[in-house]
VMD Tcl script that draws the C-alpha trace (Angstrom):
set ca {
  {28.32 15.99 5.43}
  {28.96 15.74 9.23}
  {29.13 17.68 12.26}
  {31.84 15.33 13.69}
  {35.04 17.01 14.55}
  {37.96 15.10 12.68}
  {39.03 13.83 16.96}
  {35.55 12.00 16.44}
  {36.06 11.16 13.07}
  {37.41 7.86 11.70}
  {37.80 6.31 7.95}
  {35.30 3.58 9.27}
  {32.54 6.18 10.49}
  {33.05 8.06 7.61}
  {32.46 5.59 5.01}
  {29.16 3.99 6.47}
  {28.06 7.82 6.85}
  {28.93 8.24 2.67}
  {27.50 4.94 1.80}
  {24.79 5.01 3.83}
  {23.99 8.53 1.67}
  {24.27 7.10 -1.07}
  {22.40 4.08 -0.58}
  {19.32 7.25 -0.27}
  {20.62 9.17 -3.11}
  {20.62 5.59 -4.80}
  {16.87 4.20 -3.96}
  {15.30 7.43 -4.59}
  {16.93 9.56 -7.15}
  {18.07 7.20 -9.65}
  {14.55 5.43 -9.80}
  {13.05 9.17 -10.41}
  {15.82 9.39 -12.78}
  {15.75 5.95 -14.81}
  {12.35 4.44 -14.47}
  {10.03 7.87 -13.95}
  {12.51 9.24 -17.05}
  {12.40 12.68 -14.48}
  {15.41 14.32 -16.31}
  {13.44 14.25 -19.82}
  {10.40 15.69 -18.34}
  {9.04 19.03 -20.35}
  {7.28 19.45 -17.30}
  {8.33 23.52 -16.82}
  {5.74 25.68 -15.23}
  {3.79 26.54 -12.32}
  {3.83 23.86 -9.63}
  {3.26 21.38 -12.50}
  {7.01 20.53 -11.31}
  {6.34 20.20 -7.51}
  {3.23 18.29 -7.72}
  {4.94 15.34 -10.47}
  {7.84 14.79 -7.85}
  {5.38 14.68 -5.26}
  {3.56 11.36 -7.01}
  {6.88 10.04 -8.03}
  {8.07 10.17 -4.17}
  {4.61 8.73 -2.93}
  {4.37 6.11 -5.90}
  {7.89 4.43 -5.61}
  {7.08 3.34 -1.93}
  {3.85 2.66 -2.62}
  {5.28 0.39 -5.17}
  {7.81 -1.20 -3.43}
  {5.26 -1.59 -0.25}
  {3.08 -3.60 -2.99}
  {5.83 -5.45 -3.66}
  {6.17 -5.47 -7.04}
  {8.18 -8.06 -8.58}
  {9.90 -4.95 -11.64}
  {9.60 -1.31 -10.68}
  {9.73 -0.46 -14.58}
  {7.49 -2.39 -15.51}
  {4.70 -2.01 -12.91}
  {5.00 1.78 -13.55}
  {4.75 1.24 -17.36}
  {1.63 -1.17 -16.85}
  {-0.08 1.10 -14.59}
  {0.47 4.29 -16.94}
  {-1.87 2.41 -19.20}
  {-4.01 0.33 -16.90}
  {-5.38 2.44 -13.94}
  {-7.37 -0.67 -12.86}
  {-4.39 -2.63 -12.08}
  {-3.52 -0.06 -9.88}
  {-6.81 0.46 -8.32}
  {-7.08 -3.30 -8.02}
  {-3.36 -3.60 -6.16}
  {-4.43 -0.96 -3.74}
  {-7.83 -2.14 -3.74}
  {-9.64 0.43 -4.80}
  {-11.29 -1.78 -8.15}
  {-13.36 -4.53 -7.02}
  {-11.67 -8.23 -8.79}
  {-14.41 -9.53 -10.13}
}
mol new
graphics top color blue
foreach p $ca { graphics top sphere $p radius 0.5 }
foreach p [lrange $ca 0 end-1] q [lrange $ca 1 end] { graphics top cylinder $p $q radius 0.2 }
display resetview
């Protein structure tokens, strides 16, 4: 977890270093996990695998750069409406 020796080491140091890894484990992971529904992907062969977590770690920034009020349900709507999407990253003209 660290390259600290325990001299450098103190219960202070070493709780902001665990927190602050799962704070990442947290804001990354469990969105894959809960709103992308990763874990109950059939999603088996080739690079099928690689190139799914490759959108789900470029859309959940994207998202939260868009700042979209619900994660969920902006990934649910924009499963089913691609021009919301291309309208929020203006690729779809409004009108």
């Amino acid at each position: 977890m660290t390259r600290l020796s325990r001299d450098q080491l103190d219960v202070d140091t070493l709780l902001t270093l665990w927190r602050g890894r799962w704070d990442i484990e947290n804001r990354l992971f469990w969105v894959r996990d809960v709103d992308f529904k990763e874990d109950l992907s059939r999603i088996r062969s080739g690079t099928a695998c690689t190139t799914m977590s490759v959108f789900r770690n470029t859309g959940i920034p994207l998202l939260r750069a868009l700042k979209v009020p619900e994660l969920t349900a902006a990934i649910r709507e924009h499963a089913v409406k691609l021009n919301v999407l291309g309208q929020r990253l203006n690729f779809v003209n409004n009108a």
